[in-house]
C-alpha positions in Angstrom: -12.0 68.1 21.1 -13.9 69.4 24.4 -16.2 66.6 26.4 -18.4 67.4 28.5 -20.1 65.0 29.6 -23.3 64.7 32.5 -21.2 62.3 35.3 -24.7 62.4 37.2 -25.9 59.7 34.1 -26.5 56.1 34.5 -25.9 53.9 31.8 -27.0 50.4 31.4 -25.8 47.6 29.2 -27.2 43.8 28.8 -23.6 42.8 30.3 -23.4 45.6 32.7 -24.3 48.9 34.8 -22.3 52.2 35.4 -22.6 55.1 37.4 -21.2 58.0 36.8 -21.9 60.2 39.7 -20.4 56.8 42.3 -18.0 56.0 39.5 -19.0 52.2 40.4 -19.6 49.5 38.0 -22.2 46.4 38.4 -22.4 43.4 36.3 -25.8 42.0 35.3 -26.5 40.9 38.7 -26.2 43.7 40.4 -22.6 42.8 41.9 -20.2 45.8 41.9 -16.7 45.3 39.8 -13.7 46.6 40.6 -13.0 49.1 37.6 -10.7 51.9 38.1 -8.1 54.4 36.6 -8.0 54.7 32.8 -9.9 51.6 32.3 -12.7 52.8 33.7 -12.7 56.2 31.8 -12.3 54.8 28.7 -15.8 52.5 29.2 -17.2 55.5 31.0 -16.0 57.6 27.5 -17.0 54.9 25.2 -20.8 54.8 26.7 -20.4 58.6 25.9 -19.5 58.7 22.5 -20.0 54.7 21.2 -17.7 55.0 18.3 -13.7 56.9 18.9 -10.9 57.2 17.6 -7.4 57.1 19.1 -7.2 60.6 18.7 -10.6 61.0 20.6 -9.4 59.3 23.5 -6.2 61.3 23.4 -8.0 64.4 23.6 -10.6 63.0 26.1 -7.6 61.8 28.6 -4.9 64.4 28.6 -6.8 67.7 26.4 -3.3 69.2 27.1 -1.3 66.6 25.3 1.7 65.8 27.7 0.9 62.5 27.1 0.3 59.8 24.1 -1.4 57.1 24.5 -1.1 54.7 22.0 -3.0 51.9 20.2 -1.5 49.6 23.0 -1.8 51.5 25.9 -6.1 51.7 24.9 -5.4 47.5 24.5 -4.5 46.8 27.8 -7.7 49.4 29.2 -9.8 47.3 26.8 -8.5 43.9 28.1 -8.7 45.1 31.3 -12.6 46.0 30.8 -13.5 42.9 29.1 -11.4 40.7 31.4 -13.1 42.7 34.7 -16.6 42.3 33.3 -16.2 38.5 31.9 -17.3 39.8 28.4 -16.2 41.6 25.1 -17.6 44.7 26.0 -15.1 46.7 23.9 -14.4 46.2 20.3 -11.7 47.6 17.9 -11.8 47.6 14.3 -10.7 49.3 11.4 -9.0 51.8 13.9 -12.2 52.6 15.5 -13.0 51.8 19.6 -16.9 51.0 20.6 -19.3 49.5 22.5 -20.5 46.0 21.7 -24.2 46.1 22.0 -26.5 49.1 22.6 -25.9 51.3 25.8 -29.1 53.1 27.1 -28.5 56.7 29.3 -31.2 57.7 32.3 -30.3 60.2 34.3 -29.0 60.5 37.7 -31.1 58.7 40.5 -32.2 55.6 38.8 -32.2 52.7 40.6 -29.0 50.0 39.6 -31.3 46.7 40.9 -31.6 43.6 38.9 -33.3 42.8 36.3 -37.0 41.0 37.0 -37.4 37.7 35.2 -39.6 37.0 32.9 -43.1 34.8 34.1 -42.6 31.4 32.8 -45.3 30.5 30.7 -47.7 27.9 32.4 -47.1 24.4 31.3 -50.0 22.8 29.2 -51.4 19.8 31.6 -50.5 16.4 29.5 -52.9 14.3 28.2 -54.3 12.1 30.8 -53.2 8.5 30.5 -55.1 5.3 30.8 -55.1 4.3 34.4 -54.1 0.1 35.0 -57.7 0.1 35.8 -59.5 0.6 32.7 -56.3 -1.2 30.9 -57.1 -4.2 32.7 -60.9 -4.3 31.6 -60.4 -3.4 28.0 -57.1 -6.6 27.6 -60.5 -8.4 29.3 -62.9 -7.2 26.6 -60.7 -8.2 23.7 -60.0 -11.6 25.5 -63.7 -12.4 25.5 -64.2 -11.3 21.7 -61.4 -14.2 20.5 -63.0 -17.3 18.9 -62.4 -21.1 20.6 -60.6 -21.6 16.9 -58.0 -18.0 17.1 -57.3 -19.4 20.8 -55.8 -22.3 19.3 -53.4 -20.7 17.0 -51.7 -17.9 19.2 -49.4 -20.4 20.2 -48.5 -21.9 17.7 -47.9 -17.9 16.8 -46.3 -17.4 19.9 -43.7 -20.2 19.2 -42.9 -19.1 15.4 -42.8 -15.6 16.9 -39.7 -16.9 19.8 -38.0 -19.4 16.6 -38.2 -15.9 14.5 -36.6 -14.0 17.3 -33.6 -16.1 17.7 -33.1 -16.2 14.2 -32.6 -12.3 14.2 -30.9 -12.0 17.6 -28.0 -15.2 15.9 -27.5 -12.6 12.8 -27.1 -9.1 15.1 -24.6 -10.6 16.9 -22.5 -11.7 13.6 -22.8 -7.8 13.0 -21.8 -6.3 16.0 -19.0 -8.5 15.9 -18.3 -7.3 12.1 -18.8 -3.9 13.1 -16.1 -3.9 16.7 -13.8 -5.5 13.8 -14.8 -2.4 12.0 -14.3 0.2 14.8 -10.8 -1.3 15.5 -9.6 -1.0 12.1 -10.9 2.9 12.2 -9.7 3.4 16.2 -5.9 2.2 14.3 -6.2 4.0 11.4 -7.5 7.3 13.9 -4.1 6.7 16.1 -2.2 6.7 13.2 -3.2 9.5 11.5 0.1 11.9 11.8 1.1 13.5 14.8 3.6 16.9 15.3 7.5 15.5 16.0 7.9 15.1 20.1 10.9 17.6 20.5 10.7 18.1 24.4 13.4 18.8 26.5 14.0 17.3 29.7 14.4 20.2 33.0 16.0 18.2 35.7 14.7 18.2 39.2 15.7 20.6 41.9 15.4 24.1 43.3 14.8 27.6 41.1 13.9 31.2 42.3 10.5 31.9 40.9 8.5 35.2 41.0 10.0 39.2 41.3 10.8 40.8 44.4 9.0 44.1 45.4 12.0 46.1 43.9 12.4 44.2 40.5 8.7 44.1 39.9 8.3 48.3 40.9 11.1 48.3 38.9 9.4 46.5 36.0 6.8 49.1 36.2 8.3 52.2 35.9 9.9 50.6 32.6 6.5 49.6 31.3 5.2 52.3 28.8 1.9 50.1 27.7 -0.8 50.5 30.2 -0.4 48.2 33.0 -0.7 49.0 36.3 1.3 48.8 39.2 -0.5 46.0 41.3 -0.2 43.8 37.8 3.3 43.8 38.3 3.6 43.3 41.6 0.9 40.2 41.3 5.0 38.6 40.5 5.6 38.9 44.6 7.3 37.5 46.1 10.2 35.9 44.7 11.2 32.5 46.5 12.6 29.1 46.2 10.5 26.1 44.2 11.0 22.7 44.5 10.3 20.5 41.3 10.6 17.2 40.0 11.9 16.1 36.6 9.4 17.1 33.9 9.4 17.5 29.9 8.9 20.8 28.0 8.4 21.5 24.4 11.4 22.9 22.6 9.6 24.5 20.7 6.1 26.4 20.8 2.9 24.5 18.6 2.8 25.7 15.3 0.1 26.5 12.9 1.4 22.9 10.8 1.3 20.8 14.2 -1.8 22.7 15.1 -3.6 21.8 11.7 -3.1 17.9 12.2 -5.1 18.1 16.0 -8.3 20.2 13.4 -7.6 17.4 10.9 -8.0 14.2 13.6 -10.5 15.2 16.1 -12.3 18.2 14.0 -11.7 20.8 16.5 -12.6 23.9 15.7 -10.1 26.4 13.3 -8.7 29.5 14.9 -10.2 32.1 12.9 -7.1 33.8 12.5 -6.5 31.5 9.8 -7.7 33.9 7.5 -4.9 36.4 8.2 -2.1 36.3 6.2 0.3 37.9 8.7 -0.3 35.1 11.1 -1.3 32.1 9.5 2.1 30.4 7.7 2.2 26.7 8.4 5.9 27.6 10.2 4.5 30.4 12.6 3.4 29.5 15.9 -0.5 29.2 16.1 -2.7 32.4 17.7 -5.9 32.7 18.6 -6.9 30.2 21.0 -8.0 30.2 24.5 -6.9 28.2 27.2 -9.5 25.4 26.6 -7.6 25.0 22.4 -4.2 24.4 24.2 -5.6 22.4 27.1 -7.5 19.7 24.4 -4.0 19.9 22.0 -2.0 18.7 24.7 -4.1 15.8 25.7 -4.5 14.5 22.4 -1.1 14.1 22.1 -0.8 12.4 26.0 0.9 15.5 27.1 -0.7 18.6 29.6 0.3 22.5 29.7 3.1 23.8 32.0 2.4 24.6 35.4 3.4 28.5 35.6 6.5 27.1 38.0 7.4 24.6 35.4 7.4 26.9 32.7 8.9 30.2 34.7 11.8 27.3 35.5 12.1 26.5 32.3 12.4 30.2 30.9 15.2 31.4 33.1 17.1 28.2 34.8 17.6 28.5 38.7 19.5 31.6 39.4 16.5 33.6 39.4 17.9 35.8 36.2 15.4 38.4 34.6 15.7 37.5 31.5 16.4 33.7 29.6 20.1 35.3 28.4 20.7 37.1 31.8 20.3 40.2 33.8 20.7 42.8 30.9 18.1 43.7 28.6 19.3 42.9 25.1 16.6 43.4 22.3 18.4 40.9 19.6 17.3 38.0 21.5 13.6 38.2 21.1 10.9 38.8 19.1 9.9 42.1 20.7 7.6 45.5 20.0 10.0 49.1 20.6 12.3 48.7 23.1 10.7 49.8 26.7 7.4 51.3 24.3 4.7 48.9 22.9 4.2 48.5 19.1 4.8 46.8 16.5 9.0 46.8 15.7 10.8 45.4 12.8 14.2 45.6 13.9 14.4 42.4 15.4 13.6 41.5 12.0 10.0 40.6 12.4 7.0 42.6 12.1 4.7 40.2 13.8 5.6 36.4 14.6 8.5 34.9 13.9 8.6 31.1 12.7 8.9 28.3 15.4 12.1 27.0 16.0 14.0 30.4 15.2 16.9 30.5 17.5 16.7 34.4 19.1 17.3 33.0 22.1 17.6 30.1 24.2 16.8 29.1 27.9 19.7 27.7 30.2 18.2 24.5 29.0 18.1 24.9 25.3 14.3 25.9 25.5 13.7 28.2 22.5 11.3 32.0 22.7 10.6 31.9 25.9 10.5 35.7 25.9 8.6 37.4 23.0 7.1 36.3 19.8 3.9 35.1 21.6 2.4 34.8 25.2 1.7 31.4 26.1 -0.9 29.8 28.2 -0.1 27.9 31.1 -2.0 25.1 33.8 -3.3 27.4 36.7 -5.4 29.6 37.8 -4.1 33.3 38.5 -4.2 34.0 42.2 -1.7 35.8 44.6 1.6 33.0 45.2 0.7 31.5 48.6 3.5 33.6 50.4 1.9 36.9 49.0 0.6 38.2 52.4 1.1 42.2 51.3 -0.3 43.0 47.6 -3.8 42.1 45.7 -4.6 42.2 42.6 -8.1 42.7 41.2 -8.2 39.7 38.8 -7.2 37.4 41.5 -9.8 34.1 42.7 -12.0 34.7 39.6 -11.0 31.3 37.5 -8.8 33.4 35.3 -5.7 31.6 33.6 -2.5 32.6 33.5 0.0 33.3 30.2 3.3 34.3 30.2 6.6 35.4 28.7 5.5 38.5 26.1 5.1 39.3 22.8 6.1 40.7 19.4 4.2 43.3 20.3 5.4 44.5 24.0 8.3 45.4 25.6 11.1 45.0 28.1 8.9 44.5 31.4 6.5 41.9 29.6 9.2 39.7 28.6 10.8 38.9 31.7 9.3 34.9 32.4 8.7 36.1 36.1 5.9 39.0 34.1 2.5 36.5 34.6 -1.0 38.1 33.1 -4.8 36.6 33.5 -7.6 36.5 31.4 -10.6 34.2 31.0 -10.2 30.7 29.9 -12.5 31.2 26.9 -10.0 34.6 25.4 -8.0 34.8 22.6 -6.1 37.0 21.1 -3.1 37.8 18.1 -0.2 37.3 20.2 -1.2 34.0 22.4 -0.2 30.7 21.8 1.7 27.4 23.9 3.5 25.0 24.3 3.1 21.4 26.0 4.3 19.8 28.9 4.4 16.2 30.1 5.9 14.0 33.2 9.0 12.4 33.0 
């Protein structure tokens, strides 16, 4: 399939503005994004022609075919795009890749400004009150109407009215007292309604080596095969010493089961994955939820999420090893896609999650999956590491959270613990969950 396409074209979007002929990118205010490489052909192709295949965008990006780019290759572009512009610009479904909403073309020269508000309507004037004035002379009118006779009854009124009030106020109290009896019964029988086992393991205080140096993480990328760039990897530099207390981490990551009993208790919302049978078994770990899900589970249960150094500690001990085994790549011990490619792979013996609590590998510190099966969410915010003085990353200072540790669906690079990806607190996706973290 040939495209040609007009690059001098504008195209605008509720959620955003792109220029073809500047290659630039504005978000509904007008402020310029940083959108590049493939990511920003594939919007640029999608605005084109709204609804493509994989084998559209194959032909679009390489017409000679040298390369292949593959269903996750186009995931991480899309990501990228919705992550860049703070919205789900790009959809996928039933193997087809589109715009979400309508996408209008003008041609070159149009102006990219902002869009002009709407007038507020004018505010309909209330209805004038009665000033104290004319209050006071009409309580004085009525006072003048009232009879020597009903002057001598209101108060004896006035007296049955304050015997009457007591009365009522003696038999509200009785019920408010009935009704905190009530409430504690309900706040005892709320705190016992079940909660998932507390299997945490304690990581002792001291030193690790957290992050990649600028070799491992270069080295990271040339093995990646699924669409992220070079500056994501090196967002893992530099690699230095950590000092941390004593802290608990869960053994295990929060299941669909131990997620159901948090729905049941506080009537959170479902994750809509739920409906899918590949993902929803009681015994796999839950999907679907964004940072804020994990960040309300932990509390209810007194707990928090990791910190990223808590849980990059946690994944590989303190020798600063690549992977939670060791230093050598071995794809029986996790939950992975193919090899060095991304995809789904069954030879690890699951096609998508595998239950919580399966054994494919362990920490130094008996902490289970900390590589593959899903990415988890952790406490903070994804900025450059404080001694980062030589690489940026485009994703940095925007409130983005971090997850870590890989996939069932990626390789090699992603499930190093040091690997660290941001995304917006409210995203949520098939292959993130979490796990809990609490104080000693």
């Amino acid at each position: 399939m040939s495209c040609f396409f007009d690059y001098t074209m504008i195209y605008k979007h509720q959620y955003f503005k792109l220029d073809a002929e500047s290659k630039k990118v504005f978000d509904e205010n007008n402020k310029e994004l940083v959108l590049t490489g493939n990511a920003y052909r594939l919007l640029v192709f999608l605005c084109n022609k709204n609804n493509a295949t994989l084998t559209d965008i194959n032909d679009y990006f390489d017409p000679t075919g040298a390369k292949d780019y593959t269903e996750n290759h186009i995931r991480q572009y899309r990501y990228k795009i919705n992550s860049i512009i703070g919205r789900s610009i790009v959809a996928y479904k039933n193997n087809i890749y589109s715009i979400n909403g309508a996408v209008s073309k003008n041609g070159g020269g149009a102006a990219l400004g902002p869009a002009i508000p709407k007038a507020r309507e004018a505010e309909k004037d209330p209805p004038e009150e009665e000033t104290g004035k004319d209050a006071y002379k009409t309580s004085q009118q009525w006072r003048k109407k009232l009879s020597s006779k009903e002057k001598l009854i209101i108060p004896y009124l006035i007296v049955l009215l304050i015997i009457f009030s007591a009365v009522v106020l003696r038999n509200k109290n009785k019920n408010t007292s009935v009704a905190t009896k009530s409430n504690s019964a309900n706040e005892t029988t709320a705190n016992s309604d079940p909660k998932p086992q507390n299997d945490m393991i304690l990581i002792p205080a001291g030193e690790f080596l957290m992050g990649s140096t600028e070799q491992q993480a270069i080295e990271a990328w040339q093995k990646n095969d699924g669409g992220y760039d070079k500056e994501d990897y090196l967002a893992e530099y530099p690699q230095r010493k950590i000092m941390l207390g004593n802290f608990y981490i869960d053994k295990k990551e929060v299941s669909n089961s131990d997620y159901k009993m948090f729905v049941d208790a506080t009537n959170h919302a479902a994750p809509a994955l739920w409906s899918d049978q590949s993902l929803n078994s009681p015994s796999l770990p839950v999907v679907g939820v964004d940072w804020n899900d994990a960040d309300a589970y932990c509390r209810w249960l007194g707990k928090r999420l990791p910190t990223e150094a808590e849980w990059e500690k946690a994944a590989r001990g303190t020798d600063g090893r690549i992977w939670p085994w060791g230093n050598t790549w071995d794809p029986t011990k996790d939950n992975h896609g193919n090899g060095t490619e991304y995809g789904l792979d069954e030879s690890d013996g699951y096609k998508y999650t595998a239950p919580v609590g399966t054994e494919l590998c362990a920490s130094p510190y008996g902490v289970l999956n900390m590589a593959g099966n899903v990415y988890e969410w952790v406490a903070d915010n994804f900025n450059a590491y404080p001694e980062n003085d030589k690489y940026t990353q485009q994703d940095f200072n925007k409130g983005f959270k971090v997850f870590k540790g890989g996939a069932y669906t990626d390789g090699q690079s992603e499930q190093r613990p040091a690997s660290r990806v941001g995304y917006q607190k409210d995203y949520k996706d098939v292959d993130i969950g979490f796990r809990c973290a609490r104080n000693k």
